[in-house]
VEXGU-493596 format. One line per field, with one value per residue (C-alpha): residue in three letters; residue number from 1; x, y, z. Coordinates in nm, 2 decimals, always signed. Each point is the difference from the previous one (the first is absolute). Example, Ala and Ser with C-alpha at 12.3 -4.5 7.8 and 13.67 -1.06 7.14 Angstrom:
<nodes>
drenro: Ala_Ser;
tormi: 1_2;
px: +1.23_+0.14;
py: -0.45_+0.34;
pz: +0.78_-0.07;
</nodes>
This chain:
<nodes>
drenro: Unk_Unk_Unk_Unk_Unk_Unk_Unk_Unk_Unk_Unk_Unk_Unk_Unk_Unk_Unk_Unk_Unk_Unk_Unk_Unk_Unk_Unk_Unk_Unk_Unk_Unk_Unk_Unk_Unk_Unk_Unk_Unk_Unk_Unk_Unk_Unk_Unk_Unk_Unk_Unk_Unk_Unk_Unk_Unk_Unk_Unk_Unk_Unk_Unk_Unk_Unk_Unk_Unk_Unk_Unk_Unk_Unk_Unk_Unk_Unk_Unk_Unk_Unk_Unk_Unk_Unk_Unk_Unk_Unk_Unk_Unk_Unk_Unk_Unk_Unk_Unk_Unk_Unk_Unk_Unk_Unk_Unk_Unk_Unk_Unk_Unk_Unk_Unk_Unk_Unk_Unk_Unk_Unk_Unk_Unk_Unk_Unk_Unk_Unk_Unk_Unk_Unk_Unk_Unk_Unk_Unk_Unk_Unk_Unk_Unk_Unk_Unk_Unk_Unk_Unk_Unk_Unk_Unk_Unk_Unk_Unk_Unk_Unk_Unk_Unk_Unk_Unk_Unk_Unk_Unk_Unk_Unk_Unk_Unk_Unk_Unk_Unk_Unk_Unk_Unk_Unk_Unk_Unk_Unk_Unk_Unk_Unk_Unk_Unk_Unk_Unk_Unk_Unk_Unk_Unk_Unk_Unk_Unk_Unk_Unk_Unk_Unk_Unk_Unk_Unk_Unk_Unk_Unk_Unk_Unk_Unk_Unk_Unk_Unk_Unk_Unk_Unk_Unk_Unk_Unk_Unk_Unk_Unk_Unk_Unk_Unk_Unk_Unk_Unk_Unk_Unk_Unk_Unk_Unk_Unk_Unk_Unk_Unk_Unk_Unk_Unk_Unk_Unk_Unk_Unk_Unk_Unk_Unk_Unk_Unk_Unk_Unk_Unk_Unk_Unk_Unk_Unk_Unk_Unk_Unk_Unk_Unk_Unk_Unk_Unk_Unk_Unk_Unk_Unk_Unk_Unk_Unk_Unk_Unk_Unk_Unk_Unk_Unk_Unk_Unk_Unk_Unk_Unk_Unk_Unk_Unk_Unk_Unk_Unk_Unk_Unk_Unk_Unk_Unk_Unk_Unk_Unk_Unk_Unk_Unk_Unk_Unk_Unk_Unk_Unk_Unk_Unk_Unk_Unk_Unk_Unk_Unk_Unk_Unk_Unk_Unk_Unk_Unk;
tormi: 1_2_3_4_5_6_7_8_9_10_11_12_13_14_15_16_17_18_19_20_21_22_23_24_25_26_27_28_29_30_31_32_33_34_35_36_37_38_39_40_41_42_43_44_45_46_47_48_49_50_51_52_53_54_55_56_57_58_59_60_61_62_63_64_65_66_67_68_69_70_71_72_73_74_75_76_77_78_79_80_81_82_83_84_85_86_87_88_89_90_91_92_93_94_95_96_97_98_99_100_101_102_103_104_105_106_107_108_109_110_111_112_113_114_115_116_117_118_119_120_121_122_123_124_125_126_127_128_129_130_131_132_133_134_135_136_137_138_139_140_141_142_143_144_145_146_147_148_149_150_151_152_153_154_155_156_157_158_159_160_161_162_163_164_165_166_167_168_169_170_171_172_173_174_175_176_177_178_179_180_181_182_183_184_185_186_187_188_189_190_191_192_193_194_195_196_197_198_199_200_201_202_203_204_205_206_207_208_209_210_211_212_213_214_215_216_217_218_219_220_221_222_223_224_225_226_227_228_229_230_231_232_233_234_235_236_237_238_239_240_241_242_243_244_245_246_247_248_249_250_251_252_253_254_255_256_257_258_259_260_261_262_263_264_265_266_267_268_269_270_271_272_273_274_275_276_277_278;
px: -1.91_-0.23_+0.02_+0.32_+0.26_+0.38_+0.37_+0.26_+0.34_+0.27_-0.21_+0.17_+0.11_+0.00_-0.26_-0.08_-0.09_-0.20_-0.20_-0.10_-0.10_-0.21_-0.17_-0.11_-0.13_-0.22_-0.14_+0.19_+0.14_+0.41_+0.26_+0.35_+0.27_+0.38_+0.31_+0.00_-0.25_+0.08_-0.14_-0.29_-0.11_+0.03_-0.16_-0.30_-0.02_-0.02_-0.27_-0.21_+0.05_-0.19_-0.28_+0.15_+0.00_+0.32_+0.28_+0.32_+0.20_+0.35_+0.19_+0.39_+0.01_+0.37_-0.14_-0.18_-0.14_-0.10_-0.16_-0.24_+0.01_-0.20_-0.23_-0.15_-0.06_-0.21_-0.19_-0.07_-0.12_-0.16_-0.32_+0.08_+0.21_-0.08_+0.33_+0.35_+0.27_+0.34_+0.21_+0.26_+0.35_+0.37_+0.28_+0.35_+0.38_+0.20_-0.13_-0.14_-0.16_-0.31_-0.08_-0.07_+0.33_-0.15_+0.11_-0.21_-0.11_-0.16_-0.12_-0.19_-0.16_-0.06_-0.02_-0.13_-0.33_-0.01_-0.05_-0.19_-0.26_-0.04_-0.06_-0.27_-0.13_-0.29_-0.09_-0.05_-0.13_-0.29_-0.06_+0.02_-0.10_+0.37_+0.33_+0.36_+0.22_+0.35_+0.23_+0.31_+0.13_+0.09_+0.36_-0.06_+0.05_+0.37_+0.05_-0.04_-0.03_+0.26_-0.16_+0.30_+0.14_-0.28_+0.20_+0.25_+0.25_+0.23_-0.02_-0.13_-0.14_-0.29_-0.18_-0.02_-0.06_-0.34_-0.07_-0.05_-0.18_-0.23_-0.03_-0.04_-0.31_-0.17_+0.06_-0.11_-0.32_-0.09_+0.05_-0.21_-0.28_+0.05_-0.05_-0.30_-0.24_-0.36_+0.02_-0.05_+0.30_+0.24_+0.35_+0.16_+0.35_+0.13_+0.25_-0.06_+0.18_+0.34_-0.07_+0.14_+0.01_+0.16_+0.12_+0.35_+0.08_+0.13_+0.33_+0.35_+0.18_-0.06_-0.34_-0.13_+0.17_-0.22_-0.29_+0.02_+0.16_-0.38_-0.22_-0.17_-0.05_-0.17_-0.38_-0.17_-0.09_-0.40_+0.06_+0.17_-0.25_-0.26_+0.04_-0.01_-0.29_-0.21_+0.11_-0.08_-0.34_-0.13_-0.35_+0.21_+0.21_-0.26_+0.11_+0.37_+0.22_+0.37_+0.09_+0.29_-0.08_+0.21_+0.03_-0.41_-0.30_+0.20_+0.00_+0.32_+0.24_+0.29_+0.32_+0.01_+0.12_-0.26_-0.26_+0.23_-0.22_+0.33_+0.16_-0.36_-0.01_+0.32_+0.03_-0.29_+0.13_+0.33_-0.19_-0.20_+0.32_+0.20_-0.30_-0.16_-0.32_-0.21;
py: +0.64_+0.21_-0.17_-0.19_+0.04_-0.06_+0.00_+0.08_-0.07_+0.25_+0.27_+0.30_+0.03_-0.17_-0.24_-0.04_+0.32_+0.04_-0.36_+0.17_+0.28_-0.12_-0.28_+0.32_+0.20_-0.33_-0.03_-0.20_+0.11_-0.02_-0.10_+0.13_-0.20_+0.14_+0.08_+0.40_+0.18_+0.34_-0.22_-0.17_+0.31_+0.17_-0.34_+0.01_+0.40_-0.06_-0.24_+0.18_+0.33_-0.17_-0.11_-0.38_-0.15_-0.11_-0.03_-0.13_-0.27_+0.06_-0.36_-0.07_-0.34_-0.02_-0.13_-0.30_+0.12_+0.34_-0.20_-0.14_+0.32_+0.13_-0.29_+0.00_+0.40_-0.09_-0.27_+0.25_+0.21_-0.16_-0.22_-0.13_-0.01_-0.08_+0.05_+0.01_+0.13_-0.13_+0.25_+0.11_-0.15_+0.08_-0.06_+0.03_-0.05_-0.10_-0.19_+0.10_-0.12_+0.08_+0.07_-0.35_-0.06_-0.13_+0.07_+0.33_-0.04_-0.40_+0.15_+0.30_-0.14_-0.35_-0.04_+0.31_-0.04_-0.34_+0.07_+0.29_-0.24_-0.28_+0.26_+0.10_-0.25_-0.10_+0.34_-0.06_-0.30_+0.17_+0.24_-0.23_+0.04_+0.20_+0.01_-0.01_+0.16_-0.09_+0.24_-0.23_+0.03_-0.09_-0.01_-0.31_-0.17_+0.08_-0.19_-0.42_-0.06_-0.06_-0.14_-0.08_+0.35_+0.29_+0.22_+0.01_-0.07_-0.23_+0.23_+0.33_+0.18_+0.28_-0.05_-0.35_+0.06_+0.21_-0.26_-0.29_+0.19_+0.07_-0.34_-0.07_+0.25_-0.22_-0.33_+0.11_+0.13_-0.34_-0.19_+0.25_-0.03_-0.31_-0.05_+0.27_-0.21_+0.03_+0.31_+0.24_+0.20_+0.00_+0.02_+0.14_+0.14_+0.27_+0.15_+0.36_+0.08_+0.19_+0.34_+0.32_+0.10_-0.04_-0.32_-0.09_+0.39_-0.08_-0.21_+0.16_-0.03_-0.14_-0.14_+0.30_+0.23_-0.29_+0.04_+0.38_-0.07_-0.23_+0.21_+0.24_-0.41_-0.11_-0.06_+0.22_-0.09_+0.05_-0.23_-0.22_-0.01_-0.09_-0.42_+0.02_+0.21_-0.24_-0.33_+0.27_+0.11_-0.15_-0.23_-0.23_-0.12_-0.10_-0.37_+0.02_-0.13_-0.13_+0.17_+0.23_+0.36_+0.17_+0.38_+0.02_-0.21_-0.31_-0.28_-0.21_-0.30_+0.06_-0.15_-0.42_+0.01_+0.18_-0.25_-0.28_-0.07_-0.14_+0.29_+0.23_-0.25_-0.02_+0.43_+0.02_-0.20_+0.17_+0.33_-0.06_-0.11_+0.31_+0.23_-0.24_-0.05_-0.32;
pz: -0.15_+0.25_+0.32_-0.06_+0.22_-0.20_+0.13_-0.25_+0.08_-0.10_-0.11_+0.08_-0.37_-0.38_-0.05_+0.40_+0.01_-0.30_+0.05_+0.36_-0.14_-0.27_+0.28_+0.17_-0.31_-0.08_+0.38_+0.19_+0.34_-0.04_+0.29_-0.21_+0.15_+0.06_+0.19_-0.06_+0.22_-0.18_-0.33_+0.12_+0.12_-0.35_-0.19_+0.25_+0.05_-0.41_-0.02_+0.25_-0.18_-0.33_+0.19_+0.12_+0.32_+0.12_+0.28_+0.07_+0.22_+0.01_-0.13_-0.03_-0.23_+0.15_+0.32_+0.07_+0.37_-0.17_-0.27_+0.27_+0.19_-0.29_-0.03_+0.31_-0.03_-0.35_+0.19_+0.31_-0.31_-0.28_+0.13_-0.36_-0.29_-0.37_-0.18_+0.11_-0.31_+0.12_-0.20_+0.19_-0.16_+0.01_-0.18_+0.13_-0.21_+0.30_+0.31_+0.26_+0.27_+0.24_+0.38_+0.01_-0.17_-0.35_-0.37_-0.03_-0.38_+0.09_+0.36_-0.15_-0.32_+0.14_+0.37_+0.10_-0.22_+0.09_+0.38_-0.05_-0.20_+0.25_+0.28_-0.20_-0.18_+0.31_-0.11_-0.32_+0.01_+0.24_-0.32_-0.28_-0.23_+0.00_-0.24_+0.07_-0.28_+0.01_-0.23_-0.13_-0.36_-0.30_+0.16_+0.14_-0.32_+0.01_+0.32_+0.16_+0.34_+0.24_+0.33_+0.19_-0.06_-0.03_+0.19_-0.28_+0.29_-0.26_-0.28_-0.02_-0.33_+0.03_-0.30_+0.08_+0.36_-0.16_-0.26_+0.26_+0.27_-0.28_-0.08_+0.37_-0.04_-0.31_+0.19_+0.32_-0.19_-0.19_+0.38_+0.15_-0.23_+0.01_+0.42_-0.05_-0.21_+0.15_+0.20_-0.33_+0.12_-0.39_+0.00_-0.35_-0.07_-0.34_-0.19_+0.01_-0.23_-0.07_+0.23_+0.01_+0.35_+0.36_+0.00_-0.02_+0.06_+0.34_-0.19_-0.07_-0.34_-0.29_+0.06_+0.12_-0.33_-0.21_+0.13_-0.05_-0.33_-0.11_+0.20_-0.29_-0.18_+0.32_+0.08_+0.20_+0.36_-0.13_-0.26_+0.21_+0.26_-0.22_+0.04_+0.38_-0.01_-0.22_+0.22_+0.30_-0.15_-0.33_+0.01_-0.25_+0.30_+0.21_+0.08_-0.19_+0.22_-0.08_-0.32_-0.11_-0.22_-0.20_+0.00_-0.15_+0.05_-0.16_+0.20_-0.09_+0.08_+0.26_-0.02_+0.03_+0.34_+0.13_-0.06_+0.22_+0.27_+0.21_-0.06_+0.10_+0.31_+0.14_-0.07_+0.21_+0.31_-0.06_+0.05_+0.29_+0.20_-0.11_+0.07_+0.32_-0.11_-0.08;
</nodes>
């Protein structure tokens, strides 16, 4: 990875954290991506203390404008960029709603990444050949589509608010490999796995008592970061584009409806009103 420059959403902690760090061990110059200052300092002060290069540009996922705040500061500092990790991904029991006044769980783990990829995608295009990793999961089994109602306005539930912007991640990834043939920039999506760390901690009651309850059965976030690592770094991906990993080096089938071109389409157009881009 010596002379590659990568972005990795969410990286402050779990697998974000830990996939930065190990791009930096292997060479690669590391831009960690996240809303706390106080812990992009401590990631970064980290990976420079082991040798890495790396540095920081501050990102809240909750907000679209700050989402291309942060772009345009990684184009006035990257001349180029090989891999972008989109990591970062909430989850939240009761609904809220962002600056912009969006369902925060389809808003962070959807839209956010999806902006922040088309600002930069001239970028890596100009660097290809260069990877985009997209971290969904496995959760996106558990959940169809609704296009009319995203937002969960109708209905709300929080799992299945995270189980369909999850999904949203594996479509979006098969449609933008898809619109990226011939420039040699990939596009693949993963399950990480089942995780013990940060995520989810943020939640009240009795999800937050189960997670704690699971935690000593959980994955670590090394193991976990394993899968985005090799789509991130392995000489086997060289030219993979489109495919879904599971929690390893496995590549595997998704879930029926995420192969619906109509449904990857019209998700897509969806998007780029919602996040006005296109």
């Amino acid at each position: 990875m010596s002379g590659k420059v990568c972005v990795v959403t969410g990286a402050t902690s779990g697998i974000g954290e830990v996939t930065a760090s190990r791009l930096a061990a292997d060479g690669a110059r590391v831009v960690v991506l996240g809303r706390s200052r106080e812990k992009c300092e401590s990631v970064v002060q980290g990976i420079t203390a082991r040798g890495g290069r790396a540095e920081f540009v501050l990102a809240d996922f909750a907000s679209l404008a700050d989402v291309r705040r942060a772009a345009s500061e990684l184009l006035a500092r990257c001349e180029r960029l090989d891999v972008l990790v989109n990591n970062a991904g909430a989850i939240n029991m009761t609904r809220t709603t962002t600056k912009d006044g969006l369902e925060t769980t389809f808003a962070v783990n959807h839209l956010a990444p999806f902006l922040l990829t088309a600002l930069l995608l001239g970028r890596l295009k100009e660097s290809a050949p260069s990877r985009i990793v997209n971290v969904a999961s496995r959760a996106h089994t558990r959940s169809g589509i609704d296009l009319d109602d995203l937002e969960g306005k109708t209905i709300y539930r929080g799992f299945k608010a995270y189980a369909q912007s999850k999904l949203c991640n594996v479509l979006y990834t098969y449609e933008l490999a898809r619109r990226l043939e011939g420039t040699n920039v990939t596009a693949n999506c993963l399950h990480p796995g089942v995780i013990r760390s940060g995520f989810g901690k943020n939640q009240a009651g009795i999800f937050n008592f189960g997670i704690k309850l699971v935690a000593p059965l959980l994955w670590s976030p090394e193991k976990g970061a394993q899968t985005s690592l090799f789509l991130a770094e392995s000489k086997r991906m060289e030219g993979v584009t489109g495919k879904y990993f599971d929690d390893d080096t496995t590549e595997l089938r998704s879930s029926k409806v995420s192969y619906d071109r109509e449904v990857q389409r019209r998700l897509w157009e969806i998007s780029e009103r919602m996040t006005g881009v296109g």
